[in-house]
C-alpha positions in Angstrom: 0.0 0.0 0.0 1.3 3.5 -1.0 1.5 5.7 2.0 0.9 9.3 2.3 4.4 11.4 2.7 5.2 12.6 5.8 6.0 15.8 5.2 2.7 16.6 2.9 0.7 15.1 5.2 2.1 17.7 7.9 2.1 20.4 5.4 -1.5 20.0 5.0 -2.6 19.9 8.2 -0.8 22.6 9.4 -2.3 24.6 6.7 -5.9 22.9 6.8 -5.8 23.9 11.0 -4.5 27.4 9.9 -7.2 27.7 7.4 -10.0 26.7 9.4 -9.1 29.0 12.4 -8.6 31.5 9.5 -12.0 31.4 8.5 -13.7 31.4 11.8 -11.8 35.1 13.0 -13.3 36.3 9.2 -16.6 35.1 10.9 -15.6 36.8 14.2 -14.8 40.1 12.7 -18.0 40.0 10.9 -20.3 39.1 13.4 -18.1 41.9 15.8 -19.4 44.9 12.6 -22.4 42.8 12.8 -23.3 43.5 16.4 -21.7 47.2 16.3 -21.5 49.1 13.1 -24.4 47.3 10.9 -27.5 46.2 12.7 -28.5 42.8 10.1 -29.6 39.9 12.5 -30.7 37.7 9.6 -26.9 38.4 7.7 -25.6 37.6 11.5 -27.6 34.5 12.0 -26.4 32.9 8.9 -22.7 34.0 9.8 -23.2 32.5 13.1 -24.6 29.2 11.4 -21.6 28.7 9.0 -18.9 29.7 11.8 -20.3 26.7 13.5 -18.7 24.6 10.9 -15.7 26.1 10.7 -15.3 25.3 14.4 -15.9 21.6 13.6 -13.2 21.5 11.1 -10.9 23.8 13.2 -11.4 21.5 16.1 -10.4 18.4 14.2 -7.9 19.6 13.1 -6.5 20.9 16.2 -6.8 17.5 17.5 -4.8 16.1 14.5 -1.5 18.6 15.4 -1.6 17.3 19.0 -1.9 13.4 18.4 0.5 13.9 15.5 3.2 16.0 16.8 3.0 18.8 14.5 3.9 22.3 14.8 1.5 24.6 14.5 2.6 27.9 11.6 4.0 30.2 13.2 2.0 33.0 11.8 -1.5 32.4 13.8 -1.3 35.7 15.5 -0.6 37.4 12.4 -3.7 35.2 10.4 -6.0 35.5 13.3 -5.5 39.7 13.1 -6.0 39.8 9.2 -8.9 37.7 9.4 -10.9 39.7 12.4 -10.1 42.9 10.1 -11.0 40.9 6.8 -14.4 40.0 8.2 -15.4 43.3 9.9 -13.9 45.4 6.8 -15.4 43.4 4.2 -19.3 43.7 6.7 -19.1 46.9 7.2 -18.6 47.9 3.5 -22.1 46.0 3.0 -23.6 42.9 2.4 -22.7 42.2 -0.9 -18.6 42.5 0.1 -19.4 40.6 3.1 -20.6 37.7 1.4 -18.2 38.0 -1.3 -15.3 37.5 1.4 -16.8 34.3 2.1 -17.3 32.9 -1.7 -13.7 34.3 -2.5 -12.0 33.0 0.4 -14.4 28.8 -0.4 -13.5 29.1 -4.0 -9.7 29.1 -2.9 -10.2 26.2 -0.3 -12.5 24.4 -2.3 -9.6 24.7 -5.0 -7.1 23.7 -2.2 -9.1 21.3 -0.4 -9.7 19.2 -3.6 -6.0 19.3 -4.4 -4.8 17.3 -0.8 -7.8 15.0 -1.3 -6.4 14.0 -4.9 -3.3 13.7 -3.2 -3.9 11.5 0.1 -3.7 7.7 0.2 -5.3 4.8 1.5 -3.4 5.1 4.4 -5.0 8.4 5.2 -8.7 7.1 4.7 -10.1 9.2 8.1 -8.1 12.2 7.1 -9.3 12.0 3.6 -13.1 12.0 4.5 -13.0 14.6 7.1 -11.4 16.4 4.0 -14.0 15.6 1.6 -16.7 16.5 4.2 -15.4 20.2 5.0 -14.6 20.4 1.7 -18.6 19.9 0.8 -19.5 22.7 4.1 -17.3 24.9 2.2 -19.1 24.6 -0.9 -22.5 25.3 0.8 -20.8 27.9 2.2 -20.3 29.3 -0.9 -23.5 28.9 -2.0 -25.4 30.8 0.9 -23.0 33.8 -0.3 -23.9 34.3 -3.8 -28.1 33.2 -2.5 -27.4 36.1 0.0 -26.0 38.7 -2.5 -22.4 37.8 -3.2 -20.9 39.3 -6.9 -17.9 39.7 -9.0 -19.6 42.8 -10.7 -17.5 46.0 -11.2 -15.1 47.1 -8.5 -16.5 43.6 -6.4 -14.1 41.9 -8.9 -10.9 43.8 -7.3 -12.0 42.6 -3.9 -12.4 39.0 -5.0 -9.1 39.1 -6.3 -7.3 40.5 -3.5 -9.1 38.1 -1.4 -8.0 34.8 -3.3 -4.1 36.5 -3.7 -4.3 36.5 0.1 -5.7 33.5 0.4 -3.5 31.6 -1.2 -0.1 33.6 0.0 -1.4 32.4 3.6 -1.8 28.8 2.4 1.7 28.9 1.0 3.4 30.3 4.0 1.3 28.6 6.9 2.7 25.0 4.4 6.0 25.8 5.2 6.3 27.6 8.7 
């Protein structure tokens, strides 16, 4: 049985952990504009649904540094700050950019996410479906952004690439250190 390289396999769940706590401090800073700048509790109850998720994932993967020995990237404080000001920045300059900071920052992990699952083994079958199964939250993620008013229409498309460029800059670092 092919197995899974070491290395990769810390490499991606460094990142994945990195990611996931990434995404719920985007939530955090959105829900914080949410609750002080701009008064939407329908907007906040669907943030506060998909955050839910994202501490699922985080968690497992949390668990999955400890029992495996693996250090954590040394940028956490630095991801946890850009994504509080991510999310509130991107909420308090309306819903549309809110929602677009979440279906730019799923359309890179989804990318991502579907890359480590074509590269895991058999000998990583757990890891693999845990993947596969945030992978698919992700997605519906997503989704609820563009239902809830998420666009790539005029200066929207700037954002969304400055997002992804981000996005993936973070996931290259937080692979390595």
């Amino acid at each position: 049985m092919k197995k899974t390289n070491k290395k990769k396999l810390e490499e991606f769940i460094r990142v994945d952990h990195a990611g996931e706590r990434g995404a719920i401090k985007i939530y955090e800073g959105q829900l914080l504009a949410l609750k002080t700048v701009v008064k939407n509790d329908e907007l906040k109850n669907k943030i506060e649904e998909m955050q839910i998720h994202e501490k699922e994932h985080c968690d497992y993967f949390e668990k999955e540094i400890k029992k495996r020995n693996i250090e954590p990237t040394k940028f956490l404080p630095l991801w946890d700050l850009l994504g509080v000001g991510l999310g509130f920045g991107s909420t308090i300059a309306g819903k549309k950019a809110a929602m677009l900071c979440t279906a730019s920052v799923e359309e890179v992990i989804d990318e991502h996410y579907q890359n480590q699952i074509n590269q895991l083994e058999n000998d990583e079958k757990v890891l693999k479906s845990k993947i596969i199964k945030f992978r698919n939250d992700e997605l519906h993620h997503k989704d609820i952004a563009y239902e809830e008013g998420a666009t790539k229409d005029g200066l929207y498309s700037i954002m969304d690439k400055i997002i992804k460029i981000g996005s993936k800059i973070a996931i290259r670092i937080s692979e390595k250190v």
